[in-house]
N, C-alpha and C positions, 0 to 999 in steps of 0.2 A: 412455414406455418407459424401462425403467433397465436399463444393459449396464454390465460392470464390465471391469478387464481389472489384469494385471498383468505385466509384460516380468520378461525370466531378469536374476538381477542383473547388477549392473555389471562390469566388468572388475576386476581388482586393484589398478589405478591411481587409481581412481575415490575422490575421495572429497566428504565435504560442503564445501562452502567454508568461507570462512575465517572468517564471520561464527558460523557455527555453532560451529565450534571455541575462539572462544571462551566458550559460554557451557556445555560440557561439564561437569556434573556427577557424583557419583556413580549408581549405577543407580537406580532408583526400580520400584515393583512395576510392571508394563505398563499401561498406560495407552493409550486408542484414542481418538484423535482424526480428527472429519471436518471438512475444511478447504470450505467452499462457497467456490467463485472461484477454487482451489488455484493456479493456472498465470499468474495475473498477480502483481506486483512483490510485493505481501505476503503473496499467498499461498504462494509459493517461500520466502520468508526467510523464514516462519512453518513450516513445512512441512522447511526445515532445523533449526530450533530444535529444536520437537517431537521429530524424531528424534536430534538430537543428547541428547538427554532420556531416551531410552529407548522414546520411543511407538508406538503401531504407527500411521502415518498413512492414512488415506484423502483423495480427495479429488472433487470432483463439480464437473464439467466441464460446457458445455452443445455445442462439439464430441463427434465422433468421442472416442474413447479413443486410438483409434490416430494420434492429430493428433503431431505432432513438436512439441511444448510447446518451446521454446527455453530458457524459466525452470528446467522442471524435469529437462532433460538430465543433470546430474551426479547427480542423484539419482532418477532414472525407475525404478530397479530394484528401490527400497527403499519403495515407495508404492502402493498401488490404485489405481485412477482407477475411478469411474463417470460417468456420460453421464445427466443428471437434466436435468428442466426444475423451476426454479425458484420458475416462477407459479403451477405446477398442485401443490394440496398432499398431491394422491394421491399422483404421482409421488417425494415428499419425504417420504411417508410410508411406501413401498415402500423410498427410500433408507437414511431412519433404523433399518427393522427390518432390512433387511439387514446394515451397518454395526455398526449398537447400541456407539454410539461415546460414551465418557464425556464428552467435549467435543463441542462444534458451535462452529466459527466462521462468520461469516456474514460474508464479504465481497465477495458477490455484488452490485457496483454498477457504472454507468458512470461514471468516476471523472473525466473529461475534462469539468470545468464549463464549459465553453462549448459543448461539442456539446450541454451541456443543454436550450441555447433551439431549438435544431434538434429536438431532437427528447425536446422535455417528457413526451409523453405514455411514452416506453418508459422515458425514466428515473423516472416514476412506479411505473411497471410493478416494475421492476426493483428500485426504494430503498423505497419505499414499501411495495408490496401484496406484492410476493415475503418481505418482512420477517414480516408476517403470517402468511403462508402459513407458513414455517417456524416459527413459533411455534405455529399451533394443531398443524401436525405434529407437533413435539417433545413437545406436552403431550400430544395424542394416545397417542403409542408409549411415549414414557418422562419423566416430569416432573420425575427426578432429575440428568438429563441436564444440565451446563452450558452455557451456549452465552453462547456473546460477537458484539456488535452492533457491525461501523463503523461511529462516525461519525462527525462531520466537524465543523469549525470553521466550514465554511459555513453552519450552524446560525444562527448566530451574527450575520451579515451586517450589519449595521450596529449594535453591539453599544452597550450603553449604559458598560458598566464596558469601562474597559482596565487591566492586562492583564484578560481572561476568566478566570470560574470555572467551577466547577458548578453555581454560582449563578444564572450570568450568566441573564435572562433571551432567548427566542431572539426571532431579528429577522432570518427569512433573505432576502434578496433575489433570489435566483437559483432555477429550479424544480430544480435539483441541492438545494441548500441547502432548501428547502421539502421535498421528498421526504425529503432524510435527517430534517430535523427530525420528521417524521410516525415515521418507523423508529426513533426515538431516544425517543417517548414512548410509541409499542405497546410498544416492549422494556420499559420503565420500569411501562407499564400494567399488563402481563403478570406480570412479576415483587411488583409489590402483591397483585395479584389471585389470581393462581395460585400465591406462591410459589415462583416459578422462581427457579433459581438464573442471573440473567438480567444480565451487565452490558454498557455501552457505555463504547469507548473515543474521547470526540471529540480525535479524531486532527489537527493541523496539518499544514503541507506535509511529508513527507517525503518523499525523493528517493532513488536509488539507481541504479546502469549499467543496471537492468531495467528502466526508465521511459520508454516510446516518448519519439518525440522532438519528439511535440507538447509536451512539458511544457520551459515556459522554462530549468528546469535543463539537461537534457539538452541543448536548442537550442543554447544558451550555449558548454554546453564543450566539447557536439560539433564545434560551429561555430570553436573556438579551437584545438585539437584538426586540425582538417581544414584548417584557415589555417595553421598551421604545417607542417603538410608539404605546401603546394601545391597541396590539392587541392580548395579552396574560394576564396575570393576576399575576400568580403566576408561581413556578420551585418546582417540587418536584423530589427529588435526593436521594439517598444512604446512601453510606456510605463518609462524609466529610472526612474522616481521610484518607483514600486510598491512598495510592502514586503513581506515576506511575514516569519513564521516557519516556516522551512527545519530541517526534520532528517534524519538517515537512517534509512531504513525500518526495517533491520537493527537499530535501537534500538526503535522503535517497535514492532514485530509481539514485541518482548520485554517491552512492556508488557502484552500483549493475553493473550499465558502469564500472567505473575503476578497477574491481572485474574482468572482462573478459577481460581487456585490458591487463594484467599483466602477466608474461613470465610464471610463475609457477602458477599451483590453488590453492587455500585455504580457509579456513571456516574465516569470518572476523564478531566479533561483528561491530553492527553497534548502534549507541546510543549518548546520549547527555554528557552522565558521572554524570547526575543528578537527582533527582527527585524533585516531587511539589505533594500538596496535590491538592484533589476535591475542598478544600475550601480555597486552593490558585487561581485555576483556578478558583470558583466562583467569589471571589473578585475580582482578574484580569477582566472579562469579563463584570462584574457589575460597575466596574469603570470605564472603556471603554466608558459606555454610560451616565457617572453621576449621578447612583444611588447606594442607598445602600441595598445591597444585600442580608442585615437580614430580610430587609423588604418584601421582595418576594419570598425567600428561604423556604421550608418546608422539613423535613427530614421523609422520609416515608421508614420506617421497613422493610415491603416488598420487597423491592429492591436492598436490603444489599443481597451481596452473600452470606454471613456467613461464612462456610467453604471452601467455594470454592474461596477466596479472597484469593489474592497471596501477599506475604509480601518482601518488602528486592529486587527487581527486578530493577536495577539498570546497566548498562551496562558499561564498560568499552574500550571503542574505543580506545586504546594506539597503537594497531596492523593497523589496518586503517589508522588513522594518521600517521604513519611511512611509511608503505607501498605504500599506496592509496594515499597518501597526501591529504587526506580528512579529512573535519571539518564540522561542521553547518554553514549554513547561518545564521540562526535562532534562540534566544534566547526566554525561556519560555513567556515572557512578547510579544515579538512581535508576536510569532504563534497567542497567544491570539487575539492579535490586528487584525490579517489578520484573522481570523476565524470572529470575532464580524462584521466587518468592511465589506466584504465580505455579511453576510445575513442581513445586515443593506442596502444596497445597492440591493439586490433580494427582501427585502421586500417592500421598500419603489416603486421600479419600477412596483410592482403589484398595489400598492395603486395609481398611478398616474391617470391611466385610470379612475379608480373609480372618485378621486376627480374632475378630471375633465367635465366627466359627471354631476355628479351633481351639480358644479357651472352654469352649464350652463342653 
């Protein structure tokens, strides 16, 4: 079943945030984009870009329409939403002709790599065959149609080259990391075969204040964030030594635009060129608020992935930059800064009500 829906717009005060404003261009002719996934972390900063662009956005939800999206609040007035199932590629074929959108993103996955092992078989569903599914739909209804594939570094999983290319051959370890790499060579298959105009963006960590708070970033500054004003205690974490390469999403979903905007398709790392440890980010984020971070830190065993910790994953953006003329905005220290900074600011607005009740 596909329901669509559109709310009256915004109020006057309402506007895109701050990530979109800056990447505001002049108008361009209208342009219709559908976001699969819209309402989580990339699909909102993609979903601002776009419009900040000119475009008219859609987006395909597997909620309700009428769900209260948290992501897409400031911009809920200015977007479609419809209600699609993903796996069935009737229902995505109904989407696409309704829609008949010059772009398709696809980032319709379960992003959370360790609920992977819990439950392999729906993140196949989902990264894998739903991938599918939209591709024979797209070719079905309209074959000139762009669309763009995440995917992921997890690809990659014990990789033989560091930094990683586009080269790099895959090596995933994880049934997250397996699944996308499946979605990362139909997209690639498709595009030979069909000449789709079909690319992948294998994306590194990116992070952002829209990031539940299962992901170690969010934990981290929340947790530093919530220690600072009393309202936490203590941070129990992992594995300190872990590295990741960390960026901001708001940089990344601006890859994923310039990625469809380009005359030829192509698979493009997307990444910072760096890594940092968990207990570089602790420190960053424990500094942020003027404490010190041994002092609230506990390292709990249980939490270590052990074998299933990916080592050496490091990205190399040299193709992007060239191509794309894309770069970060964002440097490790300041994501830190704008994650701490961010739930320092949603906490203390909950605590106000309270305080001020009770002075009264």
């Amino acid at each position: 079943m596909l329901t669509a829906a559109r709310d009256a717009p915004y109020g006057g005060d309402a506007k895109v945030p701050q990530v979109a404003e800056t990447l505001r261009s002049p108008v361009m002719a209208t342009k219709r984009a559908l976001i699969i996934g819209i309402a989580g972390q990339d699909g909102s900063y993609l979903a601002e870009l776009l419009l900040s662009q000119g475009y008219d956005v859609a987006g395909a939800v597997r909620q309700p329409v009428s769900t209260p999206f948290e992501n897409l609040a400031p911009m809920r007035g200015a977007i479609e939403l419809f209600q699609a199932d993903v796996l069935d590629e009737l229902s995505l074929v109904d989407l696409l002709t309704s829609c008949r959108p010059d772009e398709v993103y696809n980032l319709a996955a379960p992003s959370f790599v360790p609920m992977s092992w819990r439950q392999p078989v729906l993140t196949a569903e989902f990264a894998a065959v739903g991938v599918t599914s939209m591709l024979e739909a797209l070719r079905r209804v309209d074959d000139s149609i762009r669309f763009y594939q995440a995917s992921s570094s997890e690809i990659f999983g014990e990789p033989r080259d560091v930094p990683q290319t586009e080269e790099t051959p895959l090596a995933p370890v994880t049934p997250y990391g397996v699944a996308k790499a499946y979605g990362h060579f139909i997209t690639r298959s498709y595009r030979h075969h069909y000449g789709l105009h079909a690319s992948s963006g294998i994306l590194y960590n990116h992070e952002s204040p829209r990031r539940p708070l299962d992901f170690v970033t969010r934990k981290v500054c929340y947790a530093a964030a919530s220690i600072s004003l009393g309202l936490q205690h203590q941070l129990e974490i992992g594995n300190l030594d872990a590295r990741r390469d960390w960026g901001f999403a708001g940089d990344h979903v601006r890859a994923m635009w310039l990625m469809l905007q380009q005359d030829e398709p192509d698979d493009y790392v997307i990444a910072t060129g760096e890594t940092h440890s968990v207990r570089e980010l602790v420190q960053c984020a424990f500094d942020r608020v003027g404490l010190d971070w041994q002092e609230y830190v506990r390292v709990d065993e249980s939490l270590k992935r052990g074998k299933a910790e990916l080592h050496d994953l490091v990205g190399d953006p040299t193709r992007a930059r060239a191509r794309l003329g894309w770069s970060p905005s964002l440097d490790f220290d300041g994501l830190v800064h704008l994650l701490v900074d961010s739930d320092l600011e949603r906490l203390r607005s909950r605590l106000e009500p309270a305080e001020t009740v009770s002075d009264v």
